[in-house]
C-alpha positions as CSV (number, residue, x, y, z in Angstrom):
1,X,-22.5,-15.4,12.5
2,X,-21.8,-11.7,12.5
3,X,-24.5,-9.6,10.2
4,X,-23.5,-6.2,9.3
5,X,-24.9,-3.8,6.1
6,X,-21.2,-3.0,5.1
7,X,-18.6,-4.9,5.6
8,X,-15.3,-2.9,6.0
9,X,-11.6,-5.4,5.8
10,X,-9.0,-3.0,7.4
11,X,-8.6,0.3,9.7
12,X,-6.7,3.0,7.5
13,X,-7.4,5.8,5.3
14,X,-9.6,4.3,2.8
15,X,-11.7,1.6,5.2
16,X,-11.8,4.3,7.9
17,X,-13.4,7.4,5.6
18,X,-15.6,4.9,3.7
19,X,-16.9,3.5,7.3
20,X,-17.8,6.9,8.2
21,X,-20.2,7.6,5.3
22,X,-21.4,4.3,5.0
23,X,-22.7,4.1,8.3
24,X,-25.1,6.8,7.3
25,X,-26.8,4.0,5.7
26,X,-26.3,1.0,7.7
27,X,-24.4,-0.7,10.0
28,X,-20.7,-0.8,10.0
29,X,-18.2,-4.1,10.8
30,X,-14.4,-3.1,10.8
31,X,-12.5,-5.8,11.2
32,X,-9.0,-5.4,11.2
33,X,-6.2,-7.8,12.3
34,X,-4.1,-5.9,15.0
35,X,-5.5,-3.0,16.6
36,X,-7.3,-0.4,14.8
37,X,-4.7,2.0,14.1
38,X,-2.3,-0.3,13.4
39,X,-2.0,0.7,9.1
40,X,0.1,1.7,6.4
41,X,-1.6,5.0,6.9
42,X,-0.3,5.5,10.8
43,X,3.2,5.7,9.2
44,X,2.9,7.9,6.6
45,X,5.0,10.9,6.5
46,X,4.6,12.7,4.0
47,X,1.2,14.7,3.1
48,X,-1.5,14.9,1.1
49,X,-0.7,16.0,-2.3
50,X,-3.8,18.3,-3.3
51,X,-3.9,21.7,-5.4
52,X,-4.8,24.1,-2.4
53,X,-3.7,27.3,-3.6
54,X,-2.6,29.5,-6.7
55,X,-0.2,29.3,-8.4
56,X,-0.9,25.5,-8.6
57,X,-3.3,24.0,-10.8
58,X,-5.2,20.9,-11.4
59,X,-3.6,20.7,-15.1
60,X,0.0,20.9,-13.4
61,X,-1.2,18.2,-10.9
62,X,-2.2,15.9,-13.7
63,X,0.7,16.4,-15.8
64,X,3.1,15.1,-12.9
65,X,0.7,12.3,-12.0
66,X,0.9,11.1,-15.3
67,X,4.7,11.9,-16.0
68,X,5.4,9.9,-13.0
69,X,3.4,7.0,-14.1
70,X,5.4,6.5,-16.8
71,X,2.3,7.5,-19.0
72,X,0.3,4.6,-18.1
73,X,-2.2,5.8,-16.2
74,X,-5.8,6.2,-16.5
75,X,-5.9,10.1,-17.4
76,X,-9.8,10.0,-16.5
77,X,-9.0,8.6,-13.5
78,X,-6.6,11.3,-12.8
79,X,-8.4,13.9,-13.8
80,X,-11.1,13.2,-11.1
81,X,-8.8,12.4,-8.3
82,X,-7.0,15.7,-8.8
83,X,-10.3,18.0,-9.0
84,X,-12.3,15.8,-6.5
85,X,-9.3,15.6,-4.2
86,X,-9.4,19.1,-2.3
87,X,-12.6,19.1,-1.1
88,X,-11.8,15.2,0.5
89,X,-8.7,17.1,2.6
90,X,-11.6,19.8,3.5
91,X,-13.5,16.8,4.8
92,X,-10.3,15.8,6.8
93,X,-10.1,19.2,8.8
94,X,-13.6,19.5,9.5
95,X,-13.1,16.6,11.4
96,X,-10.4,17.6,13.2
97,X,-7.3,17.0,11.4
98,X,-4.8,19.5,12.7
99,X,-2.3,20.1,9.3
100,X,0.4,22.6,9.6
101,X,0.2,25.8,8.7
102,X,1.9,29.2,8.2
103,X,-0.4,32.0,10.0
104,X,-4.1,31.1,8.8
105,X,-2.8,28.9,5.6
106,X,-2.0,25.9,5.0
107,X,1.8,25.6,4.7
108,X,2.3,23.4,1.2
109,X,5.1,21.1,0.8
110,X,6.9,19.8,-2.2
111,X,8.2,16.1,-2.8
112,X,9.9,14.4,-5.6
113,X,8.1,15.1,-9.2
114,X,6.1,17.8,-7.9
115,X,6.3,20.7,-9.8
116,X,4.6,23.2,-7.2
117,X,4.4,23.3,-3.4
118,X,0.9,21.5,-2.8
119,X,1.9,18.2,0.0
120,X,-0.9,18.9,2.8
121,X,0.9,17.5,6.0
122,X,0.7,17.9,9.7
123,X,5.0,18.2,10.7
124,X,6.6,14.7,8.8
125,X,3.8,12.7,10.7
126,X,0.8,13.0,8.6
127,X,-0.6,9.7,8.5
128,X,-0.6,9.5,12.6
129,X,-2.9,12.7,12.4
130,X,-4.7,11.5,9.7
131,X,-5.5,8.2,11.4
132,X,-6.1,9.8,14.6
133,X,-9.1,11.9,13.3
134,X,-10.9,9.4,11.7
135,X,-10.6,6.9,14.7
136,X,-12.1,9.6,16.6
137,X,-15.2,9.4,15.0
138,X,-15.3,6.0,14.4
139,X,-15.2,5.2,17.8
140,X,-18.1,7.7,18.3
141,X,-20.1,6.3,16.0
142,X,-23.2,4.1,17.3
143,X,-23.4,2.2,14.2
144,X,-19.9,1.5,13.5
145,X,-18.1,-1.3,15.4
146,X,-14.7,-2.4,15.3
147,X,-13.4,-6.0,16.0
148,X,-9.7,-5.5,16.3
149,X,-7.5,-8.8,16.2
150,X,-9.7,-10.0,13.9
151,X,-8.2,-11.3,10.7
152,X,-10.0,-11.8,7.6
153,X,-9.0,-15.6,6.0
154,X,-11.0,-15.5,3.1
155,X,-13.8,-13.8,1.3
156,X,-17.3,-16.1,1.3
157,X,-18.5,-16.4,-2.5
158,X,-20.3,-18.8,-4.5
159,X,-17.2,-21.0,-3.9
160,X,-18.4,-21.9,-0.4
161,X,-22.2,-22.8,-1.3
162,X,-21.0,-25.7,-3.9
163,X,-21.0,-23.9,-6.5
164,X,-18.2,-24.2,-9.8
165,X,-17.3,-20.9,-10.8
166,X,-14.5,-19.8,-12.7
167,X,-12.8,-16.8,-13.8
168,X,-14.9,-16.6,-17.1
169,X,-17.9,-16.3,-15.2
170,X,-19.0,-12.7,-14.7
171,X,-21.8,-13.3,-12.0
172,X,-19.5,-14.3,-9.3
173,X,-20.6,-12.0,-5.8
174,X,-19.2,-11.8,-2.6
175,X,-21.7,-12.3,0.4
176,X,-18.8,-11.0,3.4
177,X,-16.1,-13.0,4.3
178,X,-14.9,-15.6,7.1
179,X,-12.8,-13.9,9.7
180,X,-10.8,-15.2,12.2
181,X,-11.1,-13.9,15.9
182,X,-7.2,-14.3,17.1
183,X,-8.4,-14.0,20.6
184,X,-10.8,-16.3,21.1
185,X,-9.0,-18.6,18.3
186,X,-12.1,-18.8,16.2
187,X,-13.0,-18.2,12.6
188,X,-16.6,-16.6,12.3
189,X,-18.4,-15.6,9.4
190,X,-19.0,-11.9,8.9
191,X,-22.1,-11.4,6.5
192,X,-22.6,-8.9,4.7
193,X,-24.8,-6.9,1.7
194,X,-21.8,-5.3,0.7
195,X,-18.1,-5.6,1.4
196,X,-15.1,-3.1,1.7
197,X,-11.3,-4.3,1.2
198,X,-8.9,-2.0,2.8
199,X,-6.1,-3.8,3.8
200,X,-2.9,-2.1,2.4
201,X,-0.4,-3.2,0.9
202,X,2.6,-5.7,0.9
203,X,6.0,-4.4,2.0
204,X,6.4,-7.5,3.9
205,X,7.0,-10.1,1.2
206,X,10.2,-8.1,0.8
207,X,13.7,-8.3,3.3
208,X,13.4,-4.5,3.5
209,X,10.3,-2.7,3.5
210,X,9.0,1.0,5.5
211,X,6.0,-0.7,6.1
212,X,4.5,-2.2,9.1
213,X,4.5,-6.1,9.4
214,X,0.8,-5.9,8.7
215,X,1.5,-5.4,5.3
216,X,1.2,-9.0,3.8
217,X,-1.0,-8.6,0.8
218,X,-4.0,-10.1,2.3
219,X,-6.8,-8.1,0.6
220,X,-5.0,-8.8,-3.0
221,X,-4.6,-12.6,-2.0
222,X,-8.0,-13.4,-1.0
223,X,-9.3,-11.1,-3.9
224,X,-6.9,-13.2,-6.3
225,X,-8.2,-16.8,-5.0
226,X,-12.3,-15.9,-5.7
227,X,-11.0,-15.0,-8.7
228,X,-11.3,-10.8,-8.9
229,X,-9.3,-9.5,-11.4
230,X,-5.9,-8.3,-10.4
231,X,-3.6,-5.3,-12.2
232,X,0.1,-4.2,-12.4
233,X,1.7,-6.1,-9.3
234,X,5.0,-5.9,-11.4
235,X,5.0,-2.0,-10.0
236,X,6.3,-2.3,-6.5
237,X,8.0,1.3,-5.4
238,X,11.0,1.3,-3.3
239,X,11.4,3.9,-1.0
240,X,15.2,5.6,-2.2
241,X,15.8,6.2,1.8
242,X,14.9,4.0,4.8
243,X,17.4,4.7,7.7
244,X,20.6,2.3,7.3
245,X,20.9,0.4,10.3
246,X,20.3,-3.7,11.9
247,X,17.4,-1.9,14.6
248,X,16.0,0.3,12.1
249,X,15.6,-1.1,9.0
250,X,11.6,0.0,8.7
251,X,12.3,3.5,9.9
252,X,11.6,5.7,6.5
253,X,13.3,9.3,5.8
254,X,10.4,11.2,4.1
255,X,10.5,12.3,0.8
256,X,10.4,15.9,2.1
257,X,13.6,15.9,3.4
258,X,14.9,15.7,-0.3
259,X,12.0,18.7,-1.0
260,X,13.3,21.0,1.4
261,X,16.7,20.7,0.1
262,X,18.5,17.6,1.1
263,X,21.3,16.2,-0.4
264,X,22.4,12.7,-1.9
265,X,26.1,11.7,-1.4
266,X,28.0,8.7,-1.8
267,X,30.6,6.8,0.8
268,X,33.3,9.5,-1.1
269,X,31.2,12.2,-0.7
270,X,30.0,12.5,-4.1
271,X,26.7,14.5,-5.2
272,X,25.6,11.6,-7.4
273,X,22.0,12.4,-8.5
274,X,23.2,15.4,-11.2
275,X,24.5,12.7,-13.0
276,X,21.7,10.6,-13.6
277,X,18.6,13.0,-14.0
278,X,18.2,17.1,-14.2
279,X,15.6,17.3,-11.4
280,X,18.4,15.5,-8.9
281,X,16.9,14.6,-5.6
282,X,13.5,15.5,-6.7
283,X,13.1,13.3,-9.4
284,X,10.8,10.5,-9.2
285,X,11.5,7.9,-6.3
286,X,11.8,5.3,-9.0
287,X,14.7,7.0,-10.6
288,X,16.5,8.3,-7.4
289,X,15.8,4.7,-6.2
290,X,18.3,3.2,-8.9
291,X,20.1,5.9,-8.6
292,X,21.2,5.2,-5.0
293,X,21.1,0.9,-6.0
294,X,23.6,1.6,-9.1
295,X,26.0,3.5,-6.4
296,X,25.8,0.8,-3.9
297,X,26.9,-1.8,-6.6
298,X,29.4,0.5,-8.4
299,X,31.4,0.7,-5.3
300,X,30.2,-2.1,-2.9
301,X,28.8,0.2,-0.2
302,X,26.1,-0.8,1.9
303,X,23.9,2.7,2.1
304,X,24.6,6.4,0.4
305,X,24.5,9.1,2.6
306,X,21.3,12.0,2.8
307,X,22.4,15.6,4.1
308,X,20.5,18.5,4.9
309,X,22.5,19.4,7.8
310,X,23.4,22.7,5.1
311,X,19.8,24.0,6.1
312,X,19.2,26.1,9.8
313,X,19.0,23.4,12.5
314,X,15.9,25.1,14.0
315,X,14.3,24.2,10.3
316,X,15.3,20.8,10.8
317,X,13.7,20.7,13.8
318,X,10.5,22.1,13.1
319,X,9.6,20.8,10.1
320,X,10.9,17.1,10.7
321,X,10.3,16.6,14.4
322,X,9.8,12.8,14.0
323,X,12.8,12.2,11.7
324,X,14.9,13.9,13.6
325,X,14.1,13.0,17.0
326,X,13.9,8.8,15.9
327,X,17.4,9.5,14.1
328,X,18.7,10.7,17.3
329,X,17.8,7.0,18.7
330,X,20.0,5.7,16.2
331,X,22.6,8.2,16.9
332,X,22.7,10.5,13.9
333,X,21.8,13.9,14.6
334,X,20.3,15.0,11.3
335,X,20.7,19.0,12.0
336,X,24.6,18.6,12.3
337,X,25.7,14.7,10.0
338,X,24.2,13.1,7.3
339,X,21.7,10.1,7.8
340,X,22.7,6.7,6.3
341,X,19.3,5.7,3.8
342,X,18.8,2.9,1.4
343,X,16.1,1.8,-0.8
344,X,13.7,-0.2,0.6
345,X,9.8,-1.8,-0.6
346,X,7.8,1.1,0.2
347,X,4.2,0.6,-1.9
348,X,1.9,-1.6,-4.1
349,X,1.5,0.0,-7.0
350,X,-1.2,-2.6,-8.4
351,X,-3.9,-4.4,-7.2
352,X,-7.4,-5.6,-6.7
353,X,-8.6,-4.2,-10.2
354,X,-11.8,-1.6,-9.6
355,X,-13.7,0.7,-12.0
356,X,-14.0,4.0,-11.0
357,X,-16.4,3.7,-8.1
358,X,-14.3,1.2,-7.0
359,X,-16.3,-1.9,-7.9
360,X,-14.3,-4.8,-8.2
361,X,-14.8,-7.7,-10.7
362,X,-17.0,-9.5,-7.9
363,X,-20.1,-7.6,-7.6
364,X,-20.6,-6.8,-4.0
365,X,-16.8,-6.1,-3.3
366,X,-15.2,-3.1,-3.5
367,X,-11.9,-1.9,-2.9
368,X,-10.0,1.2,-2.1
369,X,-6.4,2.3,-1.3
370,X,-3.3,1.0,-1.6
371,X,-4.9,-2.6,-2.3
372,X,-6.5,-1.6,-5.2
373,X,-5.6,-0.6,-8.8
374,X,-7.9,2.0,-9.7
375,X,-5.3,3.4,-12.8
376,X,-4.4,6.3,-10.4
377,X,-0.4,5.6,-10.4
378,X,-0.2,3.6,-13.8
379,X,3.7,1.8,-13.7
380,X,4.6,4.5,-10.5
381,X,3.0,6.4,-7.9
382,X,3.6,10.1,-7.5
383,X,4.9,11.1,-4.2
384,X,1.8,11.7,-1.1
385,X,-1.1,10.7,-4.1
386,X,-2.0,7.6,-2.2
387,X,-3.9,9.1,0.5
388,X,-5.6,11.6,-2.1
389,X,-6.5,8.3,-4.3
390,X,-7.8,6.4,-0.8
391,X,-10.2,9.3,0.0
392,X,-11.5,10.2,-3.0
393,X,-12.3,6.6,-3.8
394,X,-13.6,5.9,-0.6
395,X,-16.2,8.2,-1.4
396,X,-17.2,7.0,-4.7
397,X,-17.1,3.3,-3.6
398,X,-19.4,4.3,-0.6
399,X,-22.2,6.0,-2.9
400,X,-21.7,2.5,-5.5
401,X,-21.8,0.3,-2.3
402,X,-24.8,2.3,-1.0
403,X,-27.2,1.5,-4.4
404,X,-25.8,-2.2,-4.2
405,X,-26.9,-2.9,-0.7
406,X,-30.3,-1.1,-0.7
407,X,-31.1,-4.2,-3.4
408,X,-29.2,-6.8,-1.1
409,X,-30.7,-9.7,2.2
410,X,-28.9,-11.5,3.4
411,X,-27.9,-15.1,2.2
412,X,-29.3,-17.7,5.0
413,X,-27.4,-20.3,3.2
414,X,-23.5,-19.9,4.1
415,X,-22.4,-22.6,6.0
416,X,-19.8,-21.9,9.3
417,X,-16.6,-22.8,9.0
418,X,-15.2,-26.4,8.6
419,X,-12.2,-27.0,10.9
420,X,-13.1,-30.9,10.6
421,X,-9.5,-32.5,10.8
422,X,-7.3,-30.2,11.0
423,X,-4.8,-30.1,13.6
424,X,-2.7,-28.0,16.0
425,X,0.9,-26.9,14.5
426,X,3.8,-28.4,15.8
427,X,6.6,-27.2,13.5
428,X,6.0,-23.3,13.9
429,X,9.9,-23.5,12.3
430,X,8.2,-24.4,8.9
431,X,6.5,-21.2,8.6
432,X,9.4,-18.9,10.3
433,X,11.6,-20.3,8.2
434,X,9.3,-20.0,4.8
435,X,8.7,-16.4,5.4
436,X,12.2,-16.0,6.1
437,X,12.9,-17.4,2.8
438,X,10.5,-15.8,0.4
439,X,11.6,-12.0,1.5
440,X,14.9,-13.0,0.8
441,X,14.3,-14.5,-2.7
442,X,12.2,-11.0,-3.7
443,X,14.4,-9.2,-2.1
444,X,17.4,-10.9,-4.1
445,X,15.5,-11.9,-7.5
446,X,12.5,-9.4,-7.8
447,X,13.9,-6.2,-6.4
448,X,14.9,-2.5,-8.0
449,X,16.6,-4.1,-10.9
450,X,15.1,-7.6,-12.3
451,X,15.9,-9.9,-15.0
452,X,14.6,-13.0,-17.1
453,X,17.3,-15.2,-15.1
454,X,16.2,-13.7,-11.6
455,X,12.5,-13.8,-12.1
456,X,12.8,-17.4,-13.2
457,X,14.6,-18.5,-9.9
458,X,12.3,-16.4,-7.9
459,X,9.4,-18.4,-10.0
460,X,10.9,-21.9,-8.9
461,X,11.4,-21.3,-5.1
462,X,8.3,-19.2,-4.4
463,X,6.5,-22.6,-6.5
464,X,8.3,-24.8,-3.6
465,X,7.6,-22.4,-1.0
466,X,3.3,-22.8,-2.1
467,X,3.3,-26.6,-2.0
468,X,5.1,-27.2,1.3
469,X,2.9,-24.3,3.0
470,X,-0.2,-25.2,1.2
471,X,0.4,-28.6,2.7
472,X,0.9,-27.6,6.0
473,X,-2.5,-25.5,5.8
474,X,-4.6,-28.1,4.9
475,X,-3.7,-30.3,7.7
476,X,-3.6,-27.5,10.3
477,X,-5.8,-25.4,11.9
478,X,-6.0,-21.3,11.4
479,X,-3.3,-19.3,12.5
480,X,-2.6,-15.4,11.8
481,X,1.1,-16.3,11.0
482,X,0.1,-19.1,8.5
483,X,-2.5,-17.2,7.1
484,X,0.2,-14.1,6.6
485,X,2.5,-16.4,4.8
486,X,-0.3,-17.8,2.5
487,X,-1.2,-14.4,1.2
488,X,2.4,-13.4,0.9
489,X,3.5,-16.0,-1.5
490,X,0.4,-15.7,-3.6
491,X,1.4,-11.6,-3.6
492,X,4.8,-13.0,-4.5
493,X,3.3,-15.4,-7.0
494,X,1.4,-12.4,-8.8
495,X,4.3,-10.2,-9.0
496,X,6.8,-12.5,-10.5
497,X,4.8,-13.5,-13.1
498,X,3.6,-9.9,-13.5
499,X,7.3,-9.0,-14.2
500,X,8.0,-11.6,-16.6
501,X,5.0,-10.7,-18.6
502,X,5.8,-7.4,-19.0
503,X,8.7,-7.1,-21.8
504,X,10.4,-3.6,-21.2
505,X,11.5,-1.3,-18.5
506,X,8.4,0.8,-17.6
507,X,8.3,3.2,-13.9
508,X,8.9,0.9,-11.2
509,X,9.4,-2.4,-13.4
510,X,13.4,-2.5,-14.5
511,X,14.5,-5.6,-16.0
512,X,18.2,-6.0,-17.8
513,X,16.8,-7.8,-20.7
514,X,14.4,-5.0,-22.2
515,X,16.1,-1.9,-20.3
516,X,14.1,0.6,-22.6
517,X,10.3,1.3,-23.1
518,X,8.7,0.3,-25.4
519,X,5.1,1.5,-26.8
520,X,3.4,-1.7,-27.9
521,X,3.9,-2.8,-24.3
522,X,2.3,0.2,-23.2
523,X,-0.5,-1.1,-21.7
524,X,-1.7,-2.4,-17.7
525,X,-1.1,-6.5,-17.2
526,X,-3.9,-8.1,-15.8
527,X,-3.7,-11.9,-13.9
C-alpha cells in the first residue's frame, strides 16, 4: 500500500496548483493515468478570463458569467471566483508562466460573451504554458511524487470494509482510492487522510470531441458509484468549431479567432450568425453552436466555413501561431482561405457536486475543475472561466483539505485488492466495439439538439451497453480500456437521464419538446 497525506487523482490545472500548496503540509501522491501532462488543460487555447485592467470590472465579469449561464448559476460563487480570480493568475506568473504581452502589460483578449478585453493567454496555446509551469515545480518538489500510468479504478469508502451504506447516509468518507499501476499490471491501494479528484472531463463519450482521449469521466464515475452527489450533466458544451477533417477531428479553432474578428460563413458563402443573434460570432458558444448545427441540417453540409483571412496575415501569425501552423498540416492556410470547423463536445459543464471549498458530499474528498460542479457555469460555461474556476478552487479546497487531514490517521483496516477469479480478456472486440457504440449513440441521440424520442433510445442502448460490459468486468481482470468504457457509460447514464429530467431548453440543454425556458424549472438537477 501506498500512504500519502493528500491524495491528488489527475495532473492538470486544478490537481497540479492544489498539489503545490498542499504539499506545504504533507506529502503529495499524483496519480495520473498517462503521463503527467497529458490533460484537458495541455490543450487549452484560449486564456484565462480575469479582470486585469481598467476599464473592466468585476461587476461586468459577473454579469457575463451569469448571462452565459443562462441565469443558473450560483451568483456567490461567481462573485468570489471573479474577485479571488486575479490574484490566482498572479500566482501563475510568479511561477513562471510566460503570458503574452504588449510592452510591459499584459495583452487582454476577448472571446465569445465577453464584454471587455480581459482573456490572459500566452499566443493560442495557453494551457501548454500553463501546464508547463506547474510541472516545473512539481517535479521540484521533494514531497510531491507523481506516479504516471497509474489509473485510479475506484475510490476506497466504507463500501470496501463491509459496510451498507447508501445515499441517505450523510457519514459516508473516503479513505484514498485503489489505483491501478498499468505498468506493472497491478492495482494498489493509495491511502490517504484526504483525497483530491482532478480528472477532467468527458469529451470522449461523444463521436466528436476537442478533448484528449483521457477524457472519459472517470472522476464523476467513481464519485457517482460511492454515492457523492452529482449536478447538471445535462450541460455538455460543444465547441461551435473543431477543424473539419477524417485526421483532425480533435484539433479545436479557439474561440479567439472569432474575438479578433473572424467570420462564420456557410457552403454558399453566407454570413449566417446576424440572423440568429445581435452579438454574431461572439455570442455564446451555445448559441453559435446551434447556429452552425441548424445550417448543416438546413442545407445538408457537412462543416460551415470560419474566415479571418480579412485581417493582416502577419496578425494571423502572431497571434494564432498554433492554429495556423496545425491548419497548414491539414492544408488550409488560415492567413489567405477559410478553415472548415464544426461543433464538437468540448466541456462538462456538471459534475461531482462540491460546496464552496470544494468539499464533496463524501467527507474527505474534494474536487476541483472541470469534474466538479461548484455552480460557477450554471446551464453554460463562459468562454476561458474554467481555468479561473480550477485555480481558485484549488485554493480553497486545499485550505478545507488542510483542517480535514490535520484530524485524520490512517485506516489500518482496508483490505488489498481482490482479483480472486477473474480472468485474462480474450474478446478485446467486445470493448472496441462498445465504446465505438456509445459515442455514436450520444453523439446521434444526446447531442446539440435533443428530444424525449432521442433521449429514450439513447436510454435503452446505453442500458444494454452496462449489462454486457458490466458482465464482462466481473469475470475479467483490470484493464485501463475496460475501466475507460465503465466510467463512460455511467457519464453517459448520468447525462441522459439528466436531460430527460430537465423539462425546457436551458444554456447547453436544447430539447424539441420544451424549446423555451421556463422559470419553475429554473433550478440545478441533482442524481
Amino acid at each position: 500500500m501506498v500512504k500519502t497525506d493528500f491524495l491528488v487523482i489527475g495532473s492538470g490545472i486544478a490537481g497540479l496548483s492544489y498539489a503545490l500548496k498542499a504539499a506545504e503540509r504533507g506529502s503529495v501522491a499524483i496519480v495520473t493515468k498517462k503521463e503527467t501532462a497529458e490533460s484537458n488543460t495541455n490543450y487549452a487555447q484560449g486564456g484565462i478570463a480575469a479582470v486585469m485592467a481598467s476599464p473592466d470590472s468585476y461587476a461586468s465579469h459577473i454579469e457575463d458569467t451569469i448571462a452565459a449561464g443562462a441565469e443558473l448559476c450560483d451568483a456567490e460563487v461567481v462573485r468570489f471566483v471573479i474577485e479571488e480570480g486575479p490574484e490566482r493568475v498572479r500566482e501563475l506568473m510568479a511561477l513562471g508562466a510566460d503570458f503574452t504581452r504588449r510592452g510591459k502589460t499584459l495583452h487582454l483578449g476577448r472571446e465569445g460573451g465577453h464584454s471587455a478585453d480581459r482573456i490572459v493567454h500566452a499566443a493560442d496555446a495557453t494551457g501548454r504554458e500553463v501546464e508547463r509551469a506547474l510541472l516545473a515545480s512539481v517535479r521540484s518538489h521533494p514531497d510531491i511524487v507523481t506516479y504516471d500510468y497509474h489509473f485510479a479504478v475506484e475510490l476506497i469508502t466504507e463500501h470496501h470494509l463491509g459496510q451498507h451504506v447508501t445515499k441517505l447516509r450523510p457519514d459516508i468518507c473516503c479513505f484514498g482510492a485503489y489505483v491501478y499501476d498499468s505498468r506493472a499490471d497491478r492495482v494498489e491501494a493509495f491511502l490517504a487522510k484526504s483525497t483530491l479528484l482532478a480528472t477532467g472531463g468527458s469529451g470522449e463519450i461523444y463521436l466528436h470531441t476537442t478533448n484528449p482521449d483521457v477524457a472519459t469521466g472517470d472522476g464523476v464515475a467513481m464519485a457517482y458509484r460511492a454515492k457523492a452527489r452529482i449536478a447538471n450533466m445535462e450541460f455538455v458544451q460543444f465547441h461551435p468549431t473543431s477543424l473539419y477533417g477524417p485526421e483532425a477531428d480533435s484539433f479545436l479553432v479557439s474561440e479567439a479567432v472569432r474575438g479578433e474578428g473572424g467570420r462564420l460563413y456557410n457552403m454558399k458563402g453566407e454570413r449566417f450568425m446576424p440572423a440568429y443573434d445581435a452579438r454574431k460570432e461572439l455570442a455564446p458558444r451555445d448559441i453559435v453552436a446551434r447556429a452552425i448545427d441548424d445550417q448543416l441540417k438546413k442545407h445538408g453540409d457537412k462543416h460551415v466555413l470560419l474566415d479571418i483571412s480579412h485581417r493582416p496575415a502577419d496578425m494571423i501569425r502572431e497571434r494564432f501561431p498554433y492554429i495556423h501552423a496545425t491548419c497548414l498540416r491539414f492544408g488550409v492556410d488560415m492567413a489567405r482561405e477559410p478553415v472548415p470547423v464544426v461543433p464538437a463536445a468540448h466541456y462538462q459543464c456538471g459534475g461531482v457536486l462540491t460546496d464552496h471549498a470544494g468539499r464533496t458530499s463524501i467527507g474527505g474528498l474534494f474536487a476541483c475543475g472541470e469534474v466538479a460542479y461548484t455552480g460557477l457555469h450554471g446551464a453554460n460555461r463562459l468562454a476561458s472561466n474554467s481555468m479561473l474556476e480550477a485555480l481558485v478552487f484549488s485554493e480553497r479546497a486545499t485550505r478545507a483539505a488542510i483542517e480535514y487531514a490535520r484530524a485524520q490517521s490512517f485506516r489500518d483496516d482496508i483490505p488489498e485488492w481482490d482479483a480472486s477469479g477473474a480472468e485474462r480478456p480474450q474478446e478485446w472486440v467486445l470493448v472496441s466495439h462498445n465504446r465505438d457504440e456509445l459515442r455514436r449513440v450520444m453523439w446521434d441521440y444526446v447531442g446539440v439538439v435533443r428530444s424525449s424520442l432521442r433521449l429514450d433510445r439513447a436510454f435503452r442502448r446505453t442500458r444494454l451497453l452496462y449489462e454486457e460490459t458490466e458482465g464482462f468486468y466481473r469475470r475479467t481482470r483490470v484493464s485501463v480500456e475496460l475501466c475507460e468504457l465503465r466510467n463512460m457509460i455511467a457519464v453517459a447514464y448520468l447525462i441522459i437521464r439528466s436531460a430527460q429530467m430537465r423539462r425546457e431548453s436551458r444554456g447547453l440543454h436544447y430539447t424539441l419538446d420544451y424549446p423555451e425556458s421556463v422559470e419553475e424549472e429554473k433550478r440545478p438537477t441533482f442524481m
